[in-house]
N, C-alpha and C positions, 0 to 999 in steps of 0.2 A: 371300227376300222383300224386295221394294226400302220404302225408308222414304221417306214425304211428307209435306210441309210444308205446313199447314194455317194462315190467317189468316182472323180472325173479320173477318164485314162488321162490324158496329158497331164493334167496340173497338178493334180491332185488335191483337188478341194471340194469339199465336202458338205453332204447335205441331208436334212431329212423330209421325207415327203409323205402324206398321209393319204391312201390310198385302197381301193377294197382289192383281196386275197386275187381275184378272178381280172383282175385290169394288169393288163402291160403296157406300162406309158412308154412313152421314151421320153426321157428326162437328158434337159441338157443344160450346161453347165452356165454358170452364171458369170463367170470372170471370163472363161475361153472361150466359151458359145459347142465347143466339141461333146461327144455324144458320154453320158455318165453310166455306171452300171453298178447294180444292186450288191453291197456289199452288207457281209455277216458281222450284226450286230454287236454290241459287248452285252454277257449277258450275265446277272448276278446270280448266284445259288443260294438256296438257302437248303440246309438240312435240317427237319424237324421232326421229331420223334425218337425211339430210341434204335439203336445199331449203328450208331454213326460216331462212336468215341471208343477208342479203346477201353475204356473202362467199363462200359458195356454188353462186352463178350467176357471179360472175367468171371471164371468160375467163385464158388466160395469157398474156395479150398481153405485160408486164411484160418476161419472160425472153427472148422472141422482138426488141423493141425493143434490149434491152441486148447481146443475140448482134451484131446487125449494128453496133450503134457501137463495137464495141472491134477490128471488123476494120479 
């Protein structure tokens, strides 16, 4: 079951609650008693594999240059 993060309109305090995709609770706030609503998470990236570095898309032009100045 995924967890959500829950911020009160008035107060603004915050919560997370663990709940399945298909339930809409209503969830209410623990300091004000007023009604909370489903806020967008923080969420971390990760990039893994290759095309994701500039150095990645670099042709080889480098070795091709240096081949013909040393003849």
């Amino acid at each position: 079951m995924p967890m959500y993060r829950y911020v009160c309109k008035s107060c603004g305090h915050e919560k997370v609650e663990l709940h399945s995709i298909n339930d809409n609770p209503d969830i209410s706030c623990d300091v004000c008693g007023s009604k909370m609503e489903r806020a967008i998470g923080r969420v971390g990236i990760v990039f893994k594999g290759s095309g994701f570095y500039i150095t990645d898309s670099r042709k080889s032009s480098s070795t091709s240059s240096t081949d013909s100045s040393s003849k």
